[in-house]
N, C-alpha and C positions, 0 to 999 in steps of 0.2 A: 506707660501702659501700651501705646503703639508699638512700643520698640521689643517690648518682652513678647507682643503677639506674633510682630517680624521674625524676633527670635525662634519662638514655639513654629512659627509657619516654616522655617527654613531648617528644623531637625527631623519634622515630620516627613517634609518632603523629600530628606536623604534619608530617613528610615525607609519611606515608600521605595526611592528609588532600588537604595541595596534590596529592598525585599524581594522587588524584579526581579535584580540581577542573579540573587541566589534561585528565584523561581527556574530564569531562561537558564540557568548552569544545570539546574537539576534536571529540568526535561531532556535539553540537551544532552546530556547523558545514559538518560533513558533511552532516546534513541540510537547512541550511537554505541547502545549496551546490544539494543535489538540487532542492529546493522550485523552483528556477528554471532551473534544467538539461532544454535542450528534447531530446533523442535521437529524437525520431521519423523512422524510416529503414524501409523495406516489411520485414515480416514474417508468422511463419506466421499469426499472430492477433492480436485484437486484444484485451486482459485487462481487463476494467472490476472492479476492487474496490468489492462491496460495501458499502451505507451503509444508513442506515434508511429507511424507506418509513412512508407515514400511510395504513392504507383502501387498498390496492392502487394508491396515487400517489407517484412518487419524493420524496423529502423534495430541501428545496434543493439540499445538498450528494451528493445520489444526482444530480440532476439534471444539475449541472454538470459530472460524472463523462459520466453517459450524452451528454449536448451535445456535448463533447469527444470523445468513441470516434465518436460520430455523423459528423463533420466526419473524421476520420483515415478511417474507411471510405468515405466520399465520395468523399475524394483520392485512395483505390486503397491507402492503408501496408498494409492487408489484407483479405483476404476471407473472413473469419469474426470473427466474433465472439464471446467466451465470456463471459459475465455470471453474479457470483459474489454469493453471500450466502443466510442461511439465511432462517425464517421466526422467528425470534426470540420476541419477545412474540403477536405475530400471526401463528393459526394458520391463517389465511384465504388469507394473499399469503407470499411468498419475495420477497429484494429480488433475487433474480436472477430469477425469472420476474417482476417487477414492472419489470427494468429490460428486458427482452425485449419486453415488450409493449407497454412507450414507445418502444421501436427501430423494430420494427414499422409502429407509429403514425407515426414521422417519415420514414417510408421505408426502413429496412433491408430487404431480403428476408429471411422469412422461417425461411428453409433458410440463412443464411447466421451465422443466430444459436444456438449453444449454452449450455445453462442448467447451470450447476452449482449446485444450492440445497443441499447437506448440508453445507454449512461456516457456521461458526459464529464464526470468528479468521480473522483475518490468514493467519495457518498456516496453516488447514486448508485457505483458500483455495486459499493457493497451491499448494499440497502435491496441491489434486484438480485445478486447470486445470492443473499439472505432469500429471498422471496422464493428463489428456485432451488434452493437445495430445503424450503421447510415441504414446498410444494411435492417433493417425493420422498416424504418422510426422513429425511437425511438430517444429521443435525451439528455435523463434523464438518472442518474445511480443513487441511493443509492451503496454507496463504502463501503464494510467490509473488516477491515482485522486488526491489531493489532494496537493499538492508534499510537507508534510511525511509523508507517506508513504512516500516512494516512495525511500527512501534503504535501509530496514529492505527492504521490499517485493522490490528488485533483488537483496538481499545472499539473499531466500530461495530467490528462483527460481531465481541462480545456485547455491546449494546443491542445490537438487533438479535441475542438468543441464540446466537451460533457458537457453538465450542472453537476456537481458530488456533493451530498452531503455525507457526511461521517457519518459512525456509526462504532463505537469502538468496538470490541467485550471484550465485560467484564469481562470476565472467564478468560482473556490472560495468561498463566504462565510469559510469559515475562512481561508483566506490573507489575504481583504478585512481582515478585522479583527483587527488587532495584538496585541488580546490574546491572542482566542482563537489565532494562528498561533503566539505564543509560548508557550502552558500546553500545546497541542498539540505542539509539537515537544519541548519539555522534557518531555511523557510518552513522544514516541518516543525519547529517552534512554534512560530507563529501560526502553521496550521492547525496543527494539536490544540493551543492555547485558544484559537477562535471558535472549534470543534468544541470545546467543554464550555468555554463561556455561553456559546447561542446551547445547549444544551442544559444547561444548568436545570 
């Protein structure tokens, strides 16, 4: 009887384990399906997720963020823009007011830029440009920010009631390089996967 239970215990536990392993393949793929999934179509705004900043200067991968929103607002996809992230380690600059002020700098108007600096995640990102684009009747986002991003990124805004379409910023160092596009996306695994679990 012990032994058939040992048995039954150690088939379950490799059924559970492969069920993972096809879960983390499947996401996996989802994301690295979005990582190259262009959607950019006109909307109410344009969403730049937050990155780090060095001394009030966008760090590369801010940069390629901001490059990218810069170019979709040129084309008209929208007229505004909302630039997201806190002031982290440095209490000096916000990467959202740091990425405002490279907008500015390359030609944005102005008045056409909105700063949300109190977010600190992903989440709270989205959860405050959610808050400011219902706040002016808006209900559209074009979403930028690093391909494997933006698979996680869509699934929140649609949660919070926002239409999101996604646009990959091209330039990404992290997508350029394989590994890091690989330890990156296999983190958004487990972010994604911790994101719907506390969600449930």
């Amino acid at each position: 009887m012990i032994l058939k239970l040992i048995k039954w215990g150690t088939v379950l536990s490799f059924v559970a384990l492969v069920a993972v392993f096809i879960y983390f393949v499947h996401v996996y793929r989802a994301i690295r399906d979005f990582a190259s999934r262009e959607e950019a179509r006109p909307a109410d705004a344009i969403v730049v997720l937050g990155a780090a900043q060095y001394n009030g200067r966008p760090s590369p991968v801010l940069k390629a963020r901001l490059d990218h929103a810069l170019e979709l607002y040129e084309n008209g996809f929208a007229r505004a823009i909302i630039t997201t992230g806190s002031y982290g380690s440095d209490p000096n600059f916000s990467e959202a007011e740091v990425g405002r002020k490279y907008l500015v700098q390359h030609g944005a108007r102005v008045d056409d830029i909105i700063t949300e600096q109190g977010s600190g995640t992903t989440y709270d990102s989205v959860r405050a440009a959610s808050r400011l684009l219902k706040a002016k009747g808006w209900t559209s986002a074009l979403v930028v920010s690093d391909g494997f991003h933006l698979f996680r990124a869509k699934k929140m805004f649609t949660d919070n009631g926002i239409l999101a379409y996604t646009s990959p910023a091209p330039n990404s160092p992290i997508e350029v390089e394989s590994s890091r596009r690989f330890w990156h996306s296999l983190r958004e695994v487990v972010l994604f996967s911790a994101y719907r679990w506390i969600n449930l």
